[in-house]
LOBA-45450 format. One record per residue (C-alpha): x, y, z; residue in three letters; residue number from 1. Coordinates in steps of 0.02 Angstrom, whole numbers, plus 50000, padded with zeros to 5 digits. Example, Ala and Ser with C-alpha at 12.3 -4.5 7.8 and 13.67 -1.06 7.14 Angstrom:
! residues 2
- 50615	49775	50390	ALA	1;
- 50684	49947	50357	SER	2;
END
This chain:
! residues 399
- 51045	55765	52297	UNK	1;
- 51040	55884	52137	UNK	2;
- 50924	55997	52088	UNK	3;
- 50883	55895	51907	UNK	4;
- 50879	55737	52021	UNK	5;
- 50726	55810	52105	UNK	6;
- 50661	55855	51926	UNK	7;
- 50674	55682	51861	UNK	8;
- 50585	55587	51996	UNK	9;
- 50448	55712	51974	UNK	10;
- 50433	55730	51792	UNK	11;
- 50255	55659	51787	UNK	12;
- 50209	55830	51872	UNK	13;
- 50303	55941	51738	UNK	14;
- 50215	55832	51590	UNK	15;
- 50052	55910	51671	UNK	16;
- 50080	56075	51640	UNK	17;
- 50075	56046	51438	UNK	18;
- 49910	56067	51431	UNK	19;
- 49940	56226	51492	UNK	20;
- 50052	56286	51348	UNK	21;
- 50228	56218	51402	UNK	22;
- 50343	56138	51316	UNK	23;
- 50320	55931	51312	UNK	24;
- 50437	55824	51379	UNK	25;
- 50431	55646	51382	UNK	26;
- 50345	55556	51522	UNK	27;
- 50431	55427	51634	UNK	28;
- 50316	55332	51772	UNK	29;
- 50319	55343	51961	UNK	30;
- 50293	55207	52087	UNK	31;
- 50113	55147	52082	UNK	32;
- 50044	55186	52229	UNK	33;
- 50004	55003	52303	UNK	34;
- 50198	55013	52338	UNK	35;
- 50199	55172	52419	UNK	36;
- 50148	55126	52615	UNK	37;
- 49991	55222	52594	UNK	38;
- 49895	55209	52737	UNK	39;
- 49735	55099	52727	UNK	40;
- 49580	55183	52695	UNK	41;
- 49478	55212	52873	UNK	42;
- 49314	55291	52870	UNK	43;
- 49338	55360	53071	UNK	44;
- 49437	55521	53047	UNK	45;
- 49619	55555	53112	UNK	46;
- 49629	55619	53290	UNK	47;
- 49727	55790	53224	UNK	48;
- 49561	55808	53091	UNK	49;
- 49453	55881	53223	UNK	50;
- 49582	55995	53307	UNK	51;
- 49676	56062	53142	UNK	52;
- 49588	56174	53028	UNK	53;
- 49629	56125	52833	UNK	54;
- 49595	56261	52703	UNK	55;
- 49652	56178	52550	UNK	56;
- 49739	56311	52435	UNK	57;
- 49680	56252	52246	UNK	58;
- 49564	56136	52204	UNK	59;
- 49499	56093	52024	UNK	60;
- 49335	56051	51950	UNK	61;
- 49377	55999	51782	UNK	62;
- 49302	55972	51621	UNK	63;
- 49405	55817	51547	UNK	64;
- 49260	55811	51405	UNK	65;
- 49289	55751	51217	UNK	66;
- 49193	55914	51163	UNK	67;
- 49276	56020	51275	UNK	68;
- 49457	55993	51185	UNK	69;
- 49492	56159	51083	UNK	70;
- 49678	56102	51019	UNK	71;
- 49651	55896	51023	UNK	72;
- 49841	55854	51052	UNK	73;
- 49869	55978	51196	UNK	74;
- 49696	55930	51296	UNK	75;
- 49755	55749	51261	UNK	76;
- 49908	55744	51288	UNK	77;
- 49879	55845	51482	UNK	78;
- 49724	55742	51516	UNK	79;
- 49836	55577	51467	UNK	80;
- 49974	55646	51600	UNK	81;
- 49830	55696	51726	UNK	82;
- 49742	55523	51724	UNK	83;
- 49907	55437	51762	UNK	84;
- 49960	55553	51911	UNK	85;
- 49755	55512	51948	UNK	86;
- 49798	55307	51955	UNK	87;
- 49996	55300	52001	UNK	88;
- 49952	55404	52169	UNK	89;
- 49802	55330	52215	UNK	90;
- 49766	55135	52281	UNK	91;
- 49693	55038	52154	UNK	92;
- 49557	54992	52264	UNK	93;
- 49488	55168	52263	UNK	94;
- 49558	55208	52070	UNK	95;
- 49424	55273	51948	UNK	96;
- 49437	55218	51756	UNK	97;
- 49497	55314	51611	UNK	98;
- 49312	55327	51580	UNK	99;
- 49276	55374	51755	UNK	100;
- 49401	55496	51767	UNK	101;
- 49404	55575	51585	UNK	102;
- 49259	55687	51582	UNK	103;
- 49145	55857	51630	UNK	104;
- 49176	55846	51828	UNK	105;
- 49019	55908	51906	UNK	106;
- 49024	56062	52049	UNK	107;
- 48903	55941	52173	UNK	108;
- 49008	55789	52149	UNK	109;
- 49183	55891	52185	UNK	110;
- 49114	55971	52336	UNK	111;
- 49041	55787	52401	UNK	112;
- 49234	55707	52354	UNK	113;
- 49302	55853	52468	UNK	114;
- 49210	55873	52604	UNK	115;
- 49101	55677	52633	UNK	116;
- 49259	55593	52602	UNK	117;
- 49414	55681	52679	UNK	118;
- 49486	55782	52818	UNK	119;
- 49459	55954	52715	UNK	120;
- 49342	56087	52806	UNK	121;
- 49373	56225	52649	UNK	122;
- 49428	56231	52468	UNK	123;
- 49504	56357	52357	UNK	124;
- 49432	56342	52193	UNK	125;
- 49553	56382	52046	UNK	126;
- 49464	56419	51898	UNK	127;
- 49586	56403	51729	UNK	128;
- 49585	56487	51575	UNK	129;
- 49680	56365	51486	UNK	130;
- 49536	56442	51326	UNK	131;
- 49689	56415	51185	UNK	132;
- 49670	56209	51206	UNK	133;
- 49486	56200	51292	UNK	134;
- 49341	56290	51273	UNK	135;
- 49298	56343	51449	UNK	136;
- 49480	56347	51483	UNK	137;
- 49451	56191	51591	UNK	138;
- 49387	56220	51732	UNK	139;
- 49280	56358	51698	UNK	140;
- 49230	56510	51802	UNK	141;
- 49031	56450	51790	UNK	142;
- 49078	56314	51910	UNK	143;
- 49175	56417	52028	UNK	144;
- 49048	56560	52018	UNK	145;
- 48890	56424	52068	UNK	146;
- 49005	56352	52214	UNK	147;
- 49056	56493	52278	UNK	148;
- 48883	56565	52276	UNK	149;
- 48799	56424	52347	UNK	150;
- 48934	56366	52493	UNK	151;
- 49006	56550	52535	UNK	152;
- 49056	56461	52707	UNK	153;
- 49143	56310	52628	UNK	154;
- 49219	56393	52452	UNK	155;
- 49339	56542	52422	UNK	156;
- 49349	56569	52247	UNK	157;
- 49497	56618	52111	UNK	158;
- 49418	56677	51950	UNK	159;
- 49510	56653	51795	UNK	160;
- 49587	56797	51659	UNK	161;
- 49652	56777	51503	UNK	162;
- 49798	56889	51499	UNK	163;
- 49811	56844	51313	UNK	164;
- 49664	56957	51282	UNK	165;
- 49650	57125	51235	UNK	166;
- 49662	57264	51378	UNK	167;
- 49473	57296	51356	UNK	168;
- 49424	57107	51376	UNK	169;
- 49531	57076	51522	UNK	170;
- 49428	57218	51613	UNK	171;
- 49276	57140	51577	UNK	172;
- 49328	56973	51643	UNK	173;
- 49386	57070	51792	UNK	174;
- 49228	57141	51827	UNK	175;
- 49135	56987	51783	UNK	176;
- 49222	56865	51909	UNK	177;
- 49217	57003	52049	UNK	178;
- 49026	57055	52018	UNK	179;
- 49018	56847	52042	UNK	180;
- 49111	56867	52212	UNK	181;
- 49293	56809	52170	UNK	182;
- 49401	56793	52312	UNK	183;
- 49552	56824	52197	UNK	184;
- 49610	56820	52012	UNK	185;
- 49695	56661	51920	UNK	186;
- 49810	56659	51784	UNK	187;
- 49909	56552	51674	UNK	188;
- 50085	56632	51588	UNK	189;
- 50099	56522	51439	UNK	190;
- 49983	56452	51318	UNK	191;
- 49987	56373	51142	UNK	192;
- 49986	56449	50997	UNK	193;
- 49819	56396	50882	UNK	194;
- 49897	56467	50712	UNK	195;
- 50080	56428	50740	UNK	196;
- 50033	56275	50862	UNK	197;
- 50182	56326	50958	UNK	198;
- 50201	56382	51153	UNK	199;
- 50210	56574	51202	UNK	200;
- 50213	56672	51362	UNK	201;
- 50193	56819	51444	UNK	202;
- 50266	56911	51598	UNK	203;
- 50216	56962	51781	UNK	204;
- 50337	57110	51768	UNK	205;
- 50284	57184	51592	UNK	206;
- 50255	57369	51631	UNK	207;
- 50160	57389	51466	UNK	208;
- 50040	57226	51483	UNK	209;
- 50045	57150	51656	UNK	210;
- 50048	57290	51767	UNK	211;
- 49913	57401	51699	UNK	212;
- 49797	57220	51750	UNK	213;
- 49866	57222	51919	UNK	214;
- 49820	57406	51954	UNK	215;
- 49646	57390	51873	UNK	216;
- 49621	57236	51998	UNK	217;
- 49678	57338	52138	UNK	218;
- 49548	57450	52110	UNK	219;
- 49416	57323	52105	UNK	220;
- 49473	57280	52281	UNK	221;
- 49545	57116	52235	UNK	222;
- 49714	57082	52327	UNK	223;
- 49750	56907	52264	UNK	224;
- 49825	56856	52125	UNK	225;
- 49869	56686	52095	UNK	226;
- 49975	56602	51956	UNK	227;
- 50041	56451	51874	UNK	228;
- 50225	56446	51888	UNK	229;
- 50374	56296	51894	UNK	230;
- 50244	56158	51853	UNK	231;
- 50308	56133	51667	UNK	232;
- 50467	56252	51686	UNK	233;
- 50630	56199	51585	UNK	234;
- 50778	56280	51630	UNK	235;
- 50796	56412	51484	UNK	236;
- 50660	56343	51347	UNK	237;
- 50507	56407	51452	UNK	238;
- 50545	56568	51562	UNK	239;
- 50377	56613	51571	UNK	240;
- 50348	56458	51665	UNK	241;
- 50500	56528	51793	UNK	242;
- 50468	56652	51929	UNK	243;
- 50620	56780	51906	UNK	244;
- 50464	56900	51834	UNK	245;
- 50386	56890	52004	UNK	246;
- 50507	57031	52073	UNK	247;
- 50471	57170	52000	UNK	248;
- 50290	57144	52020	UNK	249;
- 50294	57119	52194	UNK	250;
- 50390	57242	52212	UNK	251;
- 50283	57365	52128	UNK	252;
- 50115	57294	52220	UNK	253;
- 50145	57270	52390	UNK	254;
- 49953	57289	52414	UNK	255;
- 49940	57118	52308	UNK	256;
- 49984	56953	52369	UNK	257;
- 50050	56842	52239	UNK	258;
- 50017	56658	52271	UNK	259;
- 50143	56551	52156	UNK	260;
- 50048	56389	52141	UNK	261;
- 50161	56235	52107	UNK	262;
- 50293	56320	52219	UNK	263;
- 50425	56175	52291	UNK	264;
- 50410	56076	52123	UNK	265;
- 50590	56155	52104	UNK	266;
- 50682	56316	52084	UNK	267;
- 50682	56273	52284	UNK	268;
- 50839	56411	52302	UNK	269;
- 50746	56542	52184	UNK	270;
- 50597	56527	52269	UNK	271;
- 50694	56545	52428	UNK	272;
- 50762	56702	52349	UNK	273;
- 50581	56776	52298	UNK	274;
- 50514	56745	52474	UNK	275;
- 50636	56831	52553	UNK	276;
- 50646	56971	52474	UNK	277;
- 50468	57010	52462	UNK	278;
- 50336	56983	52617	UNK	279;
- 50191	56969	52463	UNK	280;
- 50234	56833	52391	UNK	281;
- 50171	56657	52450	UNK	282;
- 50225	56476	52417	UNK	283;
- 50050	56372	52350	UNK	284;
- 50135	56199	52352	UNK	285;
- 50008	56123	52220	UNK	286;
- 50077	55956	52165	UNK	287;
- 50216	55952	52284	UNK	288;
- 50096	55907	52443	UNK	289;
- 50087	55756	52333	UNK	290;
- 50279	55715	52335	UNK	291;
- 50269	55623	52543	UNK	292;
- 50159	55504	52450	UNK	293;
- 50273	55461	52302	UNK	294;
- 50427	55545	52333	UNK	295;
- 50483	55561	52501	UNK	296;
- 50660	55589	52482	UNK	297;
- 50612	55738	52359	UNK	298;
- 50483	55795	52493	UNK	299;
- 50590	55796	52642	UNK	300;
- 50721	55893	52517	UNK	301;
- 50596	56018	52502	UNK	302;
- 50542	56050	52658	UNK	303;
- 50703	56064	52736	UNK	304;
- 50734	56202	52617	UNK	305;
- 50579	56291	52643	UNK	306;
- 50554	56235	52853	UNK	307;
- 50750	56315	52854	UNK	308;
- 50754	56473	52737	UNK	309;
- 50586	56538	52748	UNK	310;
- 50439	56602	52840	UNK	311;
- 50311	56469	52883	UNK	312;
- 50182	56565	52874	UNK	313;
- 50188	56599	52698	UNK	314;
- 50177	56386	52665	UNK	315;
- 50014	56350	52594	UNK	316;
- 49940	56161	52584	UNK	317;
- 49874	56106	52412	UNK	318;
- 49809	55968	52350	UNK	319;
- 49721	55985	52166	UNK	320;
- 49596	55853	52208	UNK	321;
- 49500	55775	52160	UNK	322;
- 49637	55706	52004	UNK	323;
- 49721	55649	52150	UNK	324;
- 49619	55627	52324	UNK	325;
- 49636	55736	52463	UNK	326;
- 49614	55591	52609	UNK	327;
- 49775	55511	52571	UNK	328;
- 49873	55683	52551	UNK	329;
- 49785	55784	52716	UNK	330;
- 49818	55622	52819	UNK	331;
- 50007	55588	52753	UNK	332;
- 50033	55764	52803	UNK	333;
- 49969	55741	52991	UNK	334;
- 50080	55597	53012	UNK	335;
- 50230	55699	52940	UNK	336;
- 50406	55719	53028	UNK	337;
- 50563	55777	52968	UNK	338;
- 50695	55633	52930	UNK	339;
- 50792	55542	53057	UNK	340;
- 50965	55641	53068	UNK	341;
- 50865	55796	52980	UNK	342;
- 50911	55954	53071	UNK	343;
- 50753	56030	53078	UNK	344;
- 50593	55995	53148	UNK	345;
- 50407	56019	53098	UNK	346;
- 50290	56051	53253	UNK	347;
- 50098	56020	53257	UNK	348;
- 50081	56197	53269	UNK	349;
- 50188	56235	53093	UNK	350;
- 50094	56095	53001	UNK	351;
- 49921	56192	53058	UNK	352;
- 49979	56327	52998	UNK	353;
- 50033	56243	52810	UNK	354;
- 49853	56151	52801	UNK	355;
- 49749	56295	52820	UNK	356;
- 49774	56443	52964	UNK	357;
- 49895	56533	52845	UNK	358;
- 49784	56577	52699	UNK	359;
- 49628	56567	52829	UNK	360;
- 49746	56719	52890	UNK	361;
- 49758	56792	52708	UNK	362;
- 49560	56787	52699	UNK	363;
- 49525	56862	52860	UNK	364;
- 49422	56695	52922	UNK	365;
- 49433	56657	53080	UNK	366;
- 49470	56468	53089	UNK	367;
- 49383	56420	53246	UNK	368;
- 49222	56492	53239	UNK	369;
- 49219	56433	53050	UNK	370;
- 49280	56249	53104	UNK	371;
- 49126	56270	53228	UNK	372;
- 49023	56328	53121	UNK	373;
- 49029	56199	52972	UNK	374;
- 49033	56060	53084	UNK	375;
- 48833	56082	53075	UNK	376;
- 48815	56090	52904	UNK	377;
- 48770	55928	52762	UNK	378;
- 48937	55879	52749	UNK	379;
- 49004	55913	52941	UNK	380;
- 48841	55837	53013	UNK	381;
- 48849	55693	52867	UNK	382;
- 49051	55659	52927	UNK	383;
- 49013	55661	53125	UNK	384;
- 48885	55542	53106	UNK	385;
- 48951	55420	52970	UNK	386;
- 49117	55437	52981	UNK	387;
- 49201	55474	52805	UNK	388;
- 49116	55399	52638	UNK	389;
- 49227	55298	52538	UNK	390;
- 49352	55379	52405	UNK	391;
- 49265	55406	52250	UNK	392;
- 49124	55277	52302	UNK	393;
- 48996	55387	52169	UNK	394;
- 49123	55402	52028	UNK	395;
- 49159	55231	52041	UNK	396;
- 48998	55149	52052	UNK	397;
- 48887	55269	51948	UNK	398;
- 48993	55315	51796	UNK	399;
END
């Protein structure tokens, strides 16, 4: 199988990353997911959800709004791509609307969707500062800021910078998110353009812009930084979107760890590469969790690459939920086993360590007292007693 075979069949994940500044490509479909063997919704959870700890490594709380869409054809054009990776990977049983789906997600609701109705014990929130096509750069650092604060125990927390800000306003944002107890920072390399309407980009190994950011967030005590990369990426039109820049800045922070988030969408042998050559650099396999669902062929190609050429403990589960839900995903990914023939193997051990004890690691948490521990709270007491609520039972029924 080629490289741009694997790009094809996943194409409805690089259209997502337009809102985000890269360059639009035309969409083509993927398999609705009533075709796709997905298991049947049970609200009793798997056996391997009590004894596996799952730390999901970015989730989203999104603000979809009309009012909230700075440049109108970029926020439509992503949210028209987002809703359709929503309905094509989810059964249409448990599918919201277009009108469900296509507005200000609210912090309670996201935290309810994660925690009443899946396998998922903690969440990294991503905040995005997408600001060039929405307002609060869609999923806005208020919302991780309140969840963070009020479920410390359930939430780590990535707070987003503009790098396409001055110097001064980027160290304000800085010290903003961390005063607000940030967990890490978030950024996005490309954005577009609102006088020439076109995309641009930035670097992670700029000397003169990037690296003076990295240092400042050193010294804030932040070792995390997270950013968009492959989702969006074509070959030689959007370099920003590549991760050939991640090099030179691991190599110059080794104090950092630098999560690339979409890693395993492709650039499989460059990532690879990366990895290798620098311990501080993780793979945040945002989007491609989703592949077993809708692509297994391209999912089992991935994984052989990564379960064969790198370090396991640097694999870190993802699911972006709740665009796409984290039940189906979490569950898919218990069940998982290398192909027949496949010469490699993925224990129960390795896929614990993918859903949630390697960044548990990164964070210092200690996964079995915290397992313990939340099993008493709302949502763990709510789970053990009821079982799991139904998929988007509010958004559904209420909106």
């Amino acid at each position: 199988m080629t490289d741009e075979s694997i790009v094809t069949r996943r194409r409805l994940l690089t259209l997502g990353a337009v809102a985000a500044g890269a360059a639009a490509a035309t969409m083509e479909g993927i398999r609705p997911a009533i075709s796709l063997g997905l298991s049947e919704w049970n609200p009793k959870p798997h056996p391997m959800a009590e004894r596996m700890f799952v730390l999901d490594g970015v989730a989203h709380c999104y603000n979809h709004a009309d009012w909230n869409h700075r440049i109108k054809r970029a926020a439509l054009t992503g949210l028209d791509v987002s809703y359709k990776y929503h309905a094509d990977s989810t059964p249409e049983r448990y599918r919201m609307t277009p009108d469900q789906y296509n507005r200000d997600w609210q912090t309670e609701e996201v935290m309810d969707v994660m925690f009443l109705e899946s396998p998922t014990d903690m969440i990294t929130m991503h905040s995005v500062p997408i600001y060039a096509s929405y307002w609060d750069g869609l999923v806005s650092n208020e919302k991780g800021a309140y969840m963070k604060g009020k479920y410390p125990e359930r939430v780590l927390w990535y707070g987003a910078v503009d790098m396409f800000d001055t110097f001064p306003a980027t160290k304000a944002k800085i010290d903003q998110v961390v005063r607000q107890g940030c967990d890490g920072i978030k950024f996005y390399p490309t954005r577009i353009n609102s006088e020439t309407m076109q995309s641009e980009g930035w670097f992670m190994d700029d000397a003169k812009l990037a690296f003076p950011v990295f240092e400042y967030i050193l010294g804030k005590g932040m070792k995390h930084i997270a950013v968009h990369k492959v989702s969006g990426y074509v070959d030689g039109k959007t370099p920003a979107l590549g991760i050939n820049d991640l090099h030179k800045a691991a190599e110059a922070f080794p104090d950092i760890t630098f999560h690339v988030v979409h890693a395993g969408e492709h650039l499989l042998d460059d990532t690879v590469e990366l990895m290798r050559k620098h311990e501080n650099v993780t793979a945040v396999m945002e989007g491609p969790m989703l592949f077993a669902v809708y692509d297994k062929e391209g999912f089992d190609r991935m994984m052989e690459v990564f379960m064969r050429k790198l370090d396991v403990e640097r694999m870190i589960y993802a699911s972006t939920s709740p665009n796409q839900h984290a039940y189906w995903i979490v569950n898919n990914f218990f069940d998982y086993q290398a192909p027949k023939g496949a010469k490699w193997k993925i224990t129960d051990e390795q896929k614990a360590k993918i859903l949630g004890l390697n960044l548990a690691r990164y964070h210092g948490i200690d996964a079995k007292a915290r397992k313990a521990a939340l099993r008493m709270d709302k949502y763990g007491q709510s789970v053990s007693k009821n079982g799991y609520r139904e998929p988007y039972i509010i958004q559904r029924t209420t909106t």
